[in-house]
Residue frames as a rotation matrix with the C-alpha (Angstrom) as fourth column:
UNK 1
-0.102 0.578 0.809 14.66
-0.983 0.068 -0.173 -14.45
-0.156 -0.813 0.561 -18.45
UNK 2
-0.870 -0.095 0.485 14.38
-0.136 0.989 -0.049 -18.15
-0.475 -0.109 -0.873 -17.57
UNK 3
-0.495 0.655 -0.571 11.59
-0.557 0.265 0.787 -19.94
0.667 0.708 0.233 -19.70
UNK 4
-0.834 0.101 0.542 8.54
-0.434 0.487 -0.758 -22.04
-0.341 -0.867 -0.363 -17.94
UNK 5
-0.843 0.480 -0.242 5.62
0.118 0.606 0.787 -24.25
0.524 0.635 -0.567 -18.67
UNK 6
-0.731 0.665 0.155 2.52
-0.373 -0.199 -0.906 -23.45
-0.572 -0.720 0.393 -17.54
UNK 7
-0.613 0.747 -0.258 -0.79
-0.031 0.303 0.952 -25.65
0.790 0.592 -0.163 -18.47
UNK 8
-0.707 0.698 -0.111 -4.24
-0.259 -0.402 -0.878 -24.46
-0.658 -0.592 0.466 -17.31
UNK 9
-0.447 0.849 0.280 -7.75
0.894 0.423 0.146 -24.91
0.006 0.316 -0.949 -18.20
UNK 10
-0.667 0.365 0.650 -10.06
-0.012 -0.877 0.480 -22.09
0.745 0.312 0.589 -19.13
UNK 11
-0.622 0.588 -0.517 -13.01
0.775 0.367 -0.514 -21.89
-0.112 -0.721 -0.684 -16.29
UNK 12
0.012 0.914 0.405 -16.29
0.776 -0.263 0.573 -20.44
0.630 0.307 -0.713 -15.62
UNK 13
-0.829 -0.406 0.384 -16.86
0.119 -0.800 -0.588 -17.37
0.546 -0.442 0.712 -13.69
UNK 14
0.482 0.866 0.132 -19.29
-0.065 -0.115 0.991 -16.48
0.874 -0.486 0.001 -10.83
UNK 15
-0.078 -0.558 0.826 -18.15
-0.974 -0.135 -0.182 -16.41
0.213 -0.819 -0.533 -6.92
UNK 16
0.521 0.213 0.827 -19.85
-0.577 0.802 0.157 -19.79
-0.629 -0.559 0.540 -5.93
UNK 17
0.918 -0.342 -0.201 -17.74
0.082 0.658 -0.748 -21.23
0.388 0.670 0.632 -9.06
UNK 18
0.256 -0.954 -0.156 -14.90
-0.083 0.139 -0.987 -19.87
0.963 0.265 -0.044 -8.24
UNK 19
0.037 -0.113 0.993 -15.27
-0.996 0.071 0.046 -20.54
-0.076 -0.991 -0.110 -4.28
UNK 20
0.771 0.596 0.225 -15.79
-0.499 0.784 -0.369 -24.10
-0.396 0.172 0.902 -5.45
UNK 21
0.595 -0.778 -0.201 -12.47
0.079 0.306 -0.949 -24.54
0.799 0.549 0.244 -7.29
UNK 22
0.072 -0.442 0.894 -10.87
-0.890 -0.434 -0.143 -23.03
0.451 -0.786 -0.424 -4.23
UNK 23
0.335 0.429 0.839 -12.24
-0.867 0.488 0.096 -25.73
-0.368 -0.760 0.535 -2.26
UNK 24
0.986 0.144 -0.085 -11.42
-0.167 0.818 -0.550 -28.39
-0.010 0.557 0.831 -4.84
UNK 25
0.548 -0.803 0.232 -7.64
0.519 0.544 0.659 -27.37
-0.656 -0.241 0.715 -4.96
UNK 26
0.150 -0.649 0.746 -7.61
0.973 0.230 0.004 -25.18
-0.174 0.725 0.666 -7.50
UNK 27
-0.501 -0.484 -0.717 -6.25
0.603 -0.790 0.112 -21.28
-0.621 -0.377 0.688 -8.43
UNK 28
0.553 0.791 0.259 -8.74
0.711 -0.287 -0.642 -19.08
-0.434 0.540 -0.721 -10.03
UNK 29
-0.387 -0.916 0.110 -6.60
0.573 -0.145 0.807 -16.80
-0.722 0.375 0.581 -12.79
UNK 30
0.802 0.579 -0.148 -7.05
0.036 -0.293 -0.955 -14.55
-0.596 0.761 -0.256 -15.59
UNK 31
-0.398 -0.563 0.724 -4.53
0.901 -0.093 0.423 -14.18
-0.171 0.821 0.545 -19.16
UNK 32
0.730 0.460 -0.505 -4.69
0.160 -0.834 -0.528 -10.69
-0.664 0.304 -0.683 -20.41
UNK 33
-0.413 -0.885 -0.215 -3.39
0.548 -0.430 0.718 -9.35
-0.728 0.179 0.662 -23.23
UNK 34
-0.518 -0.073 -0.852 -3.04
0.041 -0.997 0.060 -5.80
-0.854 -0.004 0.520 -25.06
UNK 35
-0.459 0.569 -0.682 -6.15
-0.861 -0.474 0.184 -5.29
-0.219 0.672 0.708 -27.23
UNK 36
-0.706 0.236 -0.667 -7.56
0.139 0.971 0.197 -9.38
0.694 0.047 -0.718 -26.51
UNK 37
0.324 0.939 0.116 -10.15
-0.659 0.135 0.740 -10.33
0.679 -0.316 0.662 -24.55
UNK 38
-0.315 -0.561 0.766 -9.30
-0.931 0.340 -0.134 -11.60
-0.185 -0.755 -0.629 -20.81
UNK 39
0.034 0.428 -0.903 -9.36
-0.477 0.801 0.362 -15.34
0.878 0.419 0.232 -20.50
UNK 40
0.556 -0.024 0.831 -10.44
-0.749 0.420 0.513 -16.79
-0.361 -0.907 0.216 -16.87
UNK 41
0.098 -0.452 -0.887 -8.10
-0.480 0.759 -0.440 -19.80
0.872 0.469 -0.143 -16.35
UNK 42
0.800 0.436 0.413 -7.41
-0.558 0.287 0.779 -22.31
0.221 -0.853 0.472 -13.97
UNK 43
0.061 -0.903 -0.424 -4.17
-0.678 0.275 -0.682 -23.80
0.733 0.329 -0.596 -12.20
UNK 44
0.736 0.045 -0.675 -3.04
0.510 0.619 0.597 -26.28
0.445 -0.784 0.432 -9.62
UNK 45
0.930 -0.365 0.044 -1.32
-0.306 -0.702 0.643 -24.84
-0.204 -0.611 -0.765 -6.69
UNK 46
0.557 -0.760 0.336 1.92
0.186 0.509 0.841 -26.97
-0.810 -0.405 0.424 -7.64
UNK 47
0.536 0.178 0.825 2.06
0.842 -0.039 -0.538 -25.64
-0.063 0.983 -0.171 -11.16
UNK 48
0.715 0.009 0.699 2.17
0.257 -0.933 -0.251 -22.12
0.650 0.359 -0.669 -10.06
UNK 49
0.828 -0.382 -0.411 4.78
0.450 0.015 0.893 -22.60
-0.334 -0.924 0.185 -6.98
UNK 50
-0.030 -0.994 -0.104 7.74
0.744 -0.091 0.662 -22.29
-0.668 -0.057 0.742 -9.06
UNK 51
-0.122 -0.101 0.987 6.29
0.682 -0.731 0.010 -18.73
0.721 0.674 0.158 -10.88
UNK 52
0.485 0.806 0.339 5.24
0.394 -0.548 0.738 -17.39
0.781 -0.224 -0.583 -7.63
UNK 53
0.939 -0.334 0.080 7.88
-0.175 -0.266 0.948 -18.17
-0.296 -0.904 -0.308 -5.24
UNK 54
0.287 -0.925 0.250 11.02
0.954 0.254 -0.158 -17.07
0.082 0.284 0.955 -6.87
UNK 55
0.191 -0.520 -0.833 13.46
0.571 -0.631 0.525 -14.53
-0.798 -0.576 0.176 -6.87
UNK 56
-0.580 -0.721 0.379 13.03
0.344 0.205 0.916 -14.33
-0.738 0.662 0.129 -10.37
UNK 57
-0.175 0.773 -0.610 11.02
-0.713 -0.527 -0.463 -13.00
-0.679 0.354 0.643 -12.90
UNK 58
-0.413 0.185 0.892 9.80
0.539 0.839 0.076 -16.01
-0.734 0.512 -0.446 -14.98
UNK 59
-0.437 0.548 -0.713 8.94
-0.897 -0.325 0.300 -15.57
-0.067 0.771 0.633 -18.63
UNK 60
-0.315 0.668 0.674 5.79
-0.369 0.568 -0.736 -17.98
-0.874 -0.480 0.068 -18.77
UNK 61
-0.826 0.394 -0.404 5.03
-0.336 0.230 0.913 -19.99
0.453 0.890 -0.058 -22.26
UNK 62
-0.563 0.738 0.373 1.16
-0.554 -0.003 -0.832 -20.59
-0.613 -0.675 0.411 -21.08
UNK 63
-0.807 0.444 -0.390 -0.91
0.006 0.666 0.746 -23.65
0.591 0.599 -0.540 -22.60
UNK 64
-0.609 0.711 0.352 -4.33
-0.584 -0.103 -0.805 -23.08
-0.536 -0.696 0.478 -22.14
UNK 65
0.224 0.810 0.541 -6.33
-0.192 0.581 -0.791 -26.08
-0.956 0.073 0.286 -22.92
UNK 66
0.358 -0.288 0.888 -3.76
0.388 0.911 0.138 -27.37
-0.849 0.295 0.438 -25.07
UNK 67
0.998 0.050 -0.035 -3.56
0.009 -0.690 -0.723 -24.29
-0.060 0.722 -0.689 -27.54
UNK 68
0.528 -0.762 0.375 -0.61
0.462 -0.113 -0.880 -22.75
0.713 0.638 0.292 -28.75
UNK 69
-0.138 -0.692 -0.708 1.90
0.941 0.132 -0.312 -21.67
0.309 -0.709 0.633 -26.48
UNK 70
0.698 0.021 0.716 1.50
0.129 -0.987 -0.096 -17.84
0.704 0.159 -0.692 -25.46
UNK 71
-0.369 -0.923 -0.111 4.04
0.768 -0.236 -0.595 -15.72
0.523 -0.305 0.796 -23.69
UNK 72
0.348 0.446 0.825 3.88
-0.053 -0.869 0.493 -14.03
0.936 -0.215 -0.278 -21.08
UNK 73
-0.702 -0.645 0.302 4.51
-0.269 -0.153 -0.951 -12.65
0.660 -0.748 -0.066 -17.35
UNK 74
-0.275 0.642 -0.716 2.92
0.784 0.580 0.219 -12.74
0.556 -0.501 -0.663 -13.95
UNK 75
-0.181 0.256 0.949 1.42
-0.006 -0.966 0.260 -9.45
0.983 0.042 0.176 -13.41
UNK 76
-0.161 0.492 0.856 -0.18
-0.987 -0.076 -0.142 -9.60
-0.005 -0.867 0.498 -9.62
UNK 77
-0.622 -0.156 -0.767 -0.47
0.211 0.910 -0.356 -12.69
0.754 -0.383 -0.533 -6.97
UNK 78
0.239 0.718 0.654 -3.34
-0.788 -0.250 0.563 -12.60
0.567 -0.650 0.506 -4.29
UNK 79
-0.627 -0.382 -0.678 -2.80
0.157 0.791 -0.591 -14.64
0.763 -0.477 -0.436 -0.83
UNK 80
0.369 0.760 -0.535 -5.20
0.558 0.279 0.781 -15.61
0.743 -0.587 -0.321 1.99
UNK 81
-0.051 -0.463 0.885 -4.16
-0.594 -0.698 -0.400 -13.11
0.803 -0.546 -0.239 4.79
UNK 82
0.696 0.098 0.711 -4.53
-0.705 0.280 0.651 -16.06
-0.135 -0.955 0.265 7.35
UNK 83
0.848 -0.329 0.416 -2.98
0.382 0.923 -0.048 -19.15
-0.368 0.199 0.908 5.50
UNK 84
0.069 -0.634 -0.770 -0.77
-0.580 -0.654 0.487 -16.98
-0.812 0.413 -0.412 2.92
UNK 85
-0.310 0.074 0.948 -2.07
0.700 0.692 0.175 -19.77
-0.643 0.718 -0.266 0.31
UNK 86
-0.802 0.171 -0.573 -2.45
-0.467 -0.778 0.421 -18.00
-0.373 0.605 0.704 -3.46
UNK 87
-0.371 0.810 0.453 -5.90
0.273 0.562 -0.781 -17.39
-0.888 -0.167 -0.430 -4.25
UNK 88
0.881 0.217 0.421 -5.94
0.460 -0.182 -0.869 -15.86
-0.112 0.959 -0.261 -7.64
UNK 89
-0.439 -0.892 0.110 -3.11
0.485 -0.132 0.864 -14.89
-0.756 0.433 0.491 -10.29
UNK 90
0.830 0.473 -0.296 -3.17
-0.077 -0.429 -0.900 -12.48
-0.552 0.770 -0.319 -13.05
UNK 91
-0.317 -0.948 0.024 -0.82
0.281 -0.070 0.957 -12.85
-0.906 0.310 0.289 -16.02
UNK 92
0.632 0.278 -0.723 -0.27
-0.112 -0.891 -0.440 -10.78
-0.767 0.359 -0.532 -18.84
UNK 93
0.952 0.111 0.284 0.32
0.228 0.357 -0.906 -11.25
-0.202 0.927 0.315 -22.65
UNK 94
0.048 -0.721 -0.691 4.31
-0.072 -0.693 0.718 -10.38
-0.996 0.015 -0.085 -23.34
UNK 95
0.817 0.190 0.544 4.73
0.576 -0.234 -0.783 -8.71
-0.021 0.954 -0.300 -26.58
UNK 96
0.128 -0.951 -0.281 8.50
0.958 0.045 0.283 -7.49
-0.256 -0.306 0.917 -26.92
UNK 97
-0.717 -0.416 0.560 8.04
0.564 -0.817 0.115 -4.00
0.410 0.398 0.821 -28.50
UNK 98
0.307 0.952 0.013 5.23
0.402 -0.142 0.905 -3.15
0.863 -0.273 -0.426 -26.13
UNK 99
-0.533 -0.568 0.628 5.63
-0.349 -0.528 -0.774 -1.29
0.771 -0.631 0.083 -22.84
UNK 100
0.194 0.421 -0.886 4.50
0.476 0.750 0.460 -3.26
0.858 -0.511 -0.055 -19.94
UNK 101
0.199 0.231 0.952 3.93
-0.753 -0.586 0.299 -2.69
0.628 -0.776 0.058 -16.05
UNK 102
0.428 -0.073 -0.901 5.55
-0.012 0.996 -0.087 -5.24
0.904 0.048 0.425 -13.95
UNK 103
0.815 -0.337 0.471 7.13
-0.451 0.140 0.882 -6.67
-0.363 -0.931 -0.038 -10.28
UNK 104
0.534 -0.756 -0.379 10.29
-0.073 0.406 -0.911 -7.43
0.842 0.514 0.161 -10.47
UNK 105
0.931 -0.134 -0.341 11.90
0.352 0.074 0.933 -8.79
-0.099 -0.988 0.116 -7.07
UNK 106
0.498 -0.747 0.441 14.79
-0.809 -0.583 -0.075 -7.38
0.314 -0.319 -0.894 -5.39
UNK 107
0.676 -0.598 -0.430 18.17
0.658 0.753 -0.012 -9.74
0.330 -0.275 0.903 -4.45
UNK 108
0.942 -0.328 0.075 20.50
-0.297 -0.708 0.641 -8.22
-0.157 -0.625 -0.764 -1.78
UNK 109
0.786 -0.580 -0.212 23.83
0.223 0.587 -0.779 -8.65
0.576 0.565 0.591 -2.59
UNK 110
-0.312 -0.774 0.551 27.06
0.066 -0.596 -0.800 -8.13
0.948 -0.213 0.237 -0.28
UNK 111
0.093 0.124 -0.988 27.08
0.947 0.297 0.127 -8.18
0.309 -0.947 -0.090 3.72
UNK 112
0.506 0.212 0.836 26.37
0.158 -0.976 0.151 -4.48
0.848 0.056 -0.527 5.00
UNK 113
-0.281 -0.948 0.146 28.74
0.226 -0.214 -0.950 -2.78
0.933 -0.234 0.275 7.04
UNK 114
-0.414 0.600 0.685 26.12
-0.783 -0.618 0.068 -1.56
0.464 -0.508 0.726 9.57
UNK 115
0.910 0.149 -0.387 25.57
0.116 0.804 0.583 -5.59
0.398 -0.576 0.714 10.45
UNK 116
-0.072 -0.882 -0.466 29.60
0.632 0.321 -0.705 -6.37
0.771 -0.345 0.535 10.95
UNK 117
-0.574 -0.387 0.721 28.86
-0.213 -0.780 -0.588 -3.01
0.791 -0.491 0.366 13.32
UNK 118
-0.897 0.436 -0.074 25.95
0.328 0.545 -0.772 -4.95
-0.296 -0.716 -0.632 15.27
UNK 119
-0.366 0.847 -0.386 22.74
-0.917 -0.399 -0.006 -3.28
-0.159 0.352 0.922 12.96
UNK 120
-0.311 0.629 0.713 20.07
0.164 0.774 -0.612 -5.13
-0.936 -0.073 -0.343 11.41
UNK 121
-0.938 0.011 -0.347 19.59
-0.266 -0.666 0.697 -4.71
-0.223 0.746 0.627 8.05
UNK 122
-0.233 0.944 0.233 15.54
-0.084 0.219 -0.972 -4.35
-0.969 -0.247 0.028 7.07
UNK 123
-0.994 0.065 0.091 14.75
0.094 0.050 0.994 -5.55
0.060 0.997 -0.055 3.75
UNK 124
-0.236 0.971 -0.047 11.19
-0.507 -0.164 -0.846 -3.23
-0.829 -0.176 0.531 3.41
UNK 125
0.308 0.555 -0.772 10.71
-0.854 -0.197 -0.482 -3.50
-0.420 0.808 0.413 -0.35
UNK 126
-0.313 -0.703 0.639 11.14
-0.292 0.711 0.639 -6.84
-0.904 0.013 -0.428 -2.23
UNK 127
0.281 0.471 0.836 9.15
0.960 -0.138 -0.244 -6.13
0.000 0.871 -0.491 -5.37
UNK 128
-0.585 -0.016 -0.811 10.06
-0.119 -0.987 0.105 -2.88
-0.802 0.158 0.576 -7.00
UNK 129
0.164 0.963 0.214 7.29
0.450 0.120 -0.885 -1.98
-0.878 0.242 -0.413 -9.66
UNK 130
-0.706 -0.536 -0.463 8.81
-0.042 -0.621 0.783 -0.59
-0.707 0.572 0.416 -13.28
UNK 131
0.719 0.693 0.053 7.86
0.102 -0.030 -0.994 0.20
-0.688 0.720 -0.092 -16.53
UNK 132
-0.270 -0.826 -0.495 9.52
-0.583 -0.268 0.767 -0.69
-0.766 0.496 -0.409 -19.80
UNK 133
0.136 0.438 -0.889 9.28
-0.881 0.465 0.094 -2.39
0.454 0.770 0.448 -22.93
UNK 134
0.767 0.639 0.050 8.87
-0.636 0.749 0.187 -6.20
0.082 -0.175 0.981 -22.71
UNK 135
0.695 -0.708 -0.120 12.07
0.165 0.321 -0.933 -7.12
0.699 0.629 0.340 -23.99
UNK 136
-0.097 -0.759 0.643 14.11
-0.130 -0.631 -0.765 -5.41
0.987 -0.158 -0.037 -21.36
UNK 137
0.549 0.446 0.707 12.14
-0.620 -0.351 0.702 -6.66
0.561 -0.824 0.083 -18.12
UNK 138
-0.379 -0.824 -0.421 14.97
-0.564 0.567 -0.601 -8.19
0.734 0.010 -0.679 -16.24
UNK 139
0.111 0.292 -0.950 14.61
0.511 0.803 0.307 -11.42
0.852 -0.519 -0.060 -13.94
UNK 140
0.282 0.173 -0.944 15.85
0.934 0.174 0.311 -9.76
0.218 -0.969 -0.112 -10.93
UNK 141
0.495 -0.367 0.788 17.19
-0.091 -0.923 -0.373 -6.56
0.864 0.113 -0.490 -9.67
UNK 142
0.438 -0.547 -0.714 20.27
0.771 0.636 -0.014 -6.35
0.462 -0.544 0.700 -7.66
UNK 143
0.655 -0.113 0.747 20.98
-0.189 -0.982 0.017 -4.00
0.732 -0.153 -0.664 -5.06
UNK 144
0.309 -0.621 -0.720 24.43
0.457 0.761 -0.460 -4.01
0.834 -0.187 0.519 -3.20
UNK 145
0.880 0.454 0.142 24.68
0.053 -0.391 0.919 -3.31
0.473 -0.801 -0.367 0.50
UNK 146
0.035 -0.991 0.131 28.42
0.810 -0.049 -0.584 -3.50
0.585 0.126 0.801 0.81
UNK 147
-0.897 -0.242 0.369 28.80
0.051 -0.888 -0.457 0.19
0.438 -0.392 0.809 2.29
UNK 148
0.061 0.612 0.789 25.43
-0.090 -0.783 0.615 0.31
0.994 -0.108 0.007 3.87
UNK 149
-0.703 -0.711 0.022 25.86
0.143 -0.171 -0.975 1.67
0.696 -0.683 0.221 7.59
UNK 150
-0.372 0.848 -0.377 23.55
0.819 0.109 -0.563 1.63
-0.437 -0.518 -0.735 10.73
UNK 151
-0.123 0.569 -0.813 21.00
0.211 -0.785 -0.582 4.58
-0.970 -0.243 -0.024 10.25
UNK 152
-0.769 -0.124 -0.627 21.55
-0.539 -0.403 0.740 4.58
-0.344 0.907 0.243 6.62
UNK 153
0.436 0.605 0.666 18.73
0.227 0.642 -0.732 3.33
-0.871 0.470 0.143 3.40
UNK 154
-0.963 -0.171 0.208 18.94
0.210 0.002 0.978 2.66
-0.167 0.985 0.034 0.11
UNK 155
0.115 0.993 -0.004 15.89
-0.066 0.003 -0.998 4.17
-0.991 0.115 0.066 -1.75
UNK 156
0.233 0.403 0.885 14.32
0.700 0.562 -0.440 4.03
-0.675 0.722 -0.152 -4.92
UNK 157
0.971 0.058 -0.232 16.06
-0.044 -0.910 -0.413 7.04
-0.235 0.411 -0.881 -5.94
UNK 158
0.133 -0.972 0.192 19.46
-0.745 0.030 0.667 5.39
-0.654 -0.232 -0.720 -5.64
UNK 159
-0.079 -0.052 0.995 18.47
0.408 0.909 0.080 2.31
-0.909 0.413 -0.051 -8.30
UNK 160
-0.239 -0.291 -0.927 19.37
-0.919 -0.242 0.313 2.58
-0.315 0.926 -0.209 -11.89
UNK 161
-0.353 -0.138 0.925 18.06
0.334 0.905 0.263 -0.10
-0.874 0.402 -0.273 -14.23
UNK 162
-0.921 -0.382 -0.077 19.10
0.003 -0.204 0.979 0.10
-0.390 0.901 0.189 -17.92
UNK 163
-0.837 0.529 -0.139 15.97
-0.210 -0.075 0.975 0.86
0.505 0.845 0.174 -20.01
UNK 164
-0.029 0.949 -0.313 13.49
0.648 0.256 0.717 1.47
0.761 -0.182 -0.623 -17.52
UNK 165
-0.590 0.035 0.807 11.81
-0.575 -0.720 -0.388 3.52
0.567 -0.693 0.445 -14.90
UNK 166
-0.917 0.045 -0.397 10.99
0.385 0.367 -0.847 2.56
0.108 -0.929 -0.354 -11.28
UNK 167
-0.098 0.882 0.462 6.65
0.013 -0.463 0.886 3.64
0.995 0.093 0.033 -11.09
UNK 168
0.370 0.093 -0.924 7.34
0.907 0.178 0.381 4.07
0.200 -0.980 -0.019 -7.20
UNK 169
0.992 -0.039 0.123 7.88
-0.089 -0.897 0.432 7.38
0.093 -0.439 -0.893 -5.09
UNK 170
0.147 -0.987 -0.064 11.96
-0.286 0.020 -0.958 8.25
0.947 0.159 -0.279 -5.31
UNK 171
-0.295 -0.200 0.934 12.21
-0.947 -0.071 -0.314 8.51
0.129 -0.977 -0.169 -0.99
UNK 172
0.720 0.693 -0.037 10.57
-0.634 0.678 0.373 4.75
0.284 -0.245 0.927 -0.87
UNK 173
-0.087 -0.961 0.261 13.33
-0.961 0.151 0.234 2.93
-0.264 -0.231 -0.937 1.18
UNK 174
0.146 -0.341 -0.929 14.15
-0.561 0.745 -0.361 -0.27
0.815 0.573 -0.082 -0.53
UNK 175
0.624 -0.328 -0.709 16.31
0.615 0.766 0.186 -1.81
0.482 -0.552 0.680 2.71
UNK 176
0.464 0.254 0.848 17.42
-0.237 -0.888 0.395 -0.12
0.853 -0.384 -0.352 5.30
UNK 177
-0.339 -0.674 -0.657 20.38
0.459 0.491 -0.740 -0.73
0.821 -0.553 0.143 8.48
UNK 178
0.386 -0.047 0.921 19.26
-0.803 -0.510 0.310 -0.10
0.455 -0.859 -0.234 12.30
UNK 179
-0.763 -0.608 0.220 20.24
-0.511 0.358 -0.781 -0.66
0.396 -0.708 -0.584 15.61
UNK 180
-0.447 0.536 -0.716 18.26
0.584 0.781 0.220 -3.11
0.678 -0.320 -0.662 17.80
UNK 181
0.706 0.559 0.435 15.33
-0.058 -0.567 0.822 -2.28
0.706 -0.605 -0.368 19.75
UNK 182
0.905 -0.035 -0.423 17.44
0.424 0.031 0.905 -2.89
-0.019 -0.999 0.043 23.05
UNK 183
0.062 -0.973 0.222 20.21
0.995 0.044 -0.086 -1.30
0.074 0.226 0.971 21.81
UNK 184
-0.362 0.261 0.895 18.21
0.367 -0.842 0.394 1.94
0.857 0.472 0.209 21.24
UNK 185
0.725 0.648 -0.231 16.95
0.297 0.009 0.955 1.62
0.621 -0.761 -0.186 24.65
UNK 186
0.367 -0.814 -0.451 20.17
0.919 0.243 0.309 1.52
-0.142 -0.528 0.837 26.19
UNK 187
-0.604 -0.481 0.635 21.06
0.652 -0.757 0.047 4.43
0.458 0.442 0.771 23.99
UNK 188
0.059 0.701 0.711 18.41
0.099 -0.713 0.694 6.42
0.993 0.030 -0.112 25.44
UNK 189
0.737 0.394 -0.549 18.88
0.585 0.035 0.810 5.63
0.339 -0.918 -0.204 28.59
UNK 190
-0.131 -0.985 -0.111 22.70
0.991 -0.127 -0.041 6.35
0.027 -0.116 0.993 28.79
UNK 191
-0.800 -0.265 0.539 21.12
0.530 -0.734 0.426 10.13
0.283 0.626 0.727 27.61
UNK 192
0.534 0.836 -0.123 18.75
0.574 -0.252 0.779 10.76
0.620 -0.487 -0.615 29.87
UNK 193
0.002 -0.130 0.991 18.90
-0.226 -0.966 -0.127 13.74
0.974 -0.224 -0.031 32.35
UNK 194
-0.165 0.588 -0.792 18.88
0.551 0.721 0.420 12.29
0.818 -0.367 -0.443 35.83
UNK 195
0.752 0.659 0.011 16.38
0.336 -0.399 0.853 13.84
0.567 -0.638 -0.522 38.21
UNK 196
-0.289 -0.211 0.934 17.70
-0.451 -0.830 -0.327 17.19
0.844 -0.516 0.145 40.49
């Protein structure tokens, strides 16, 4: 996994504090790690852009108030359901012989046959949720659509990743090829009975 800097400040807690940082510019956070006491933290929104929006899993070296580096992931991301600005982050202690709970985005790979045929292809899932030791949590997970055909999905029963298990219902479709809405119309119509 790619390596990143991250420097935060520790902060108080309470709503009107942390509505107050909001307001100021800044991301209310917490650090956890196994058998530690959480540590509220604070970030700037430009800090955390390039752990939040990637395609990647980022391993995070975290400097809080100047301390010693710690390691770790980003565990969970909260966004404003109107703006989609992130309003709190949680990241978590990594500890390589430890088993951990993590997001790990999805990258489509390959042009699906079921487009060249005139489908759409729906990418539902773009976080798949695993469990595994620390060591082993890969940056991305690649799933190749090469052969997928209209009406067909890929689910979460069809991924394999080395040294780990998927914490998500097998049938959960991943990405998925249909036909357009007006295509389907058309199709229905063509198959209609017409009136005696």
């Amino acid at each position: 996994m790619e390596k990143i800097d991250l420097k935060v400040k520790r902060r108080d807690t309470g709503k009107t504090k942390v509505k107050n940082l909001r307001n100021a510019g800044f991301i209310p956070g917490v650090f956890y790690q196994h058998g530690k006491e959480s540590i509220p933290i604070l970030s700037d929104y430009l800090s955390l852009r390039s752990i939040v929006f990637t395609n990647d899993t980022k391993l995070v070296n975290l400097f809080i108030d100047n301390d010693e580096p710690r390691e770790c992931v980003l565990k969970d991301v909260t966004f404003d359901p109107v703006n989609d600005t992130i309003t709190h982050f949680d990241l978590v202690g990594f500890i390589s012989d430890e088993i951990m709970m993590v997001d790990v985005p999805v990258v489509l790979v390959g042009q699906a046959i079921g487009a060249k045929e005139g489908g759409i292809v729906q990418h539902t899932l773009h976080k798949l949720h695993i469990k595994c030791m620390a060591k082993d949590i890969p940056s991305h997970i690649e799933i190749d659509i090469t052969n997928l055909k209209v009406g067909k999905a890929i689910h979460v029963k069809d991924v394999n990743i080395p040294n780990a298990t998927i914490e998500l219902s097998p049938e959960t479709v991943i990405v998925s090829c249909v036909l357009p809405r007006a295509a389907v119309s058309k199709a229905a119509e063509t198959t209609e009975t017409p009136a005696s």
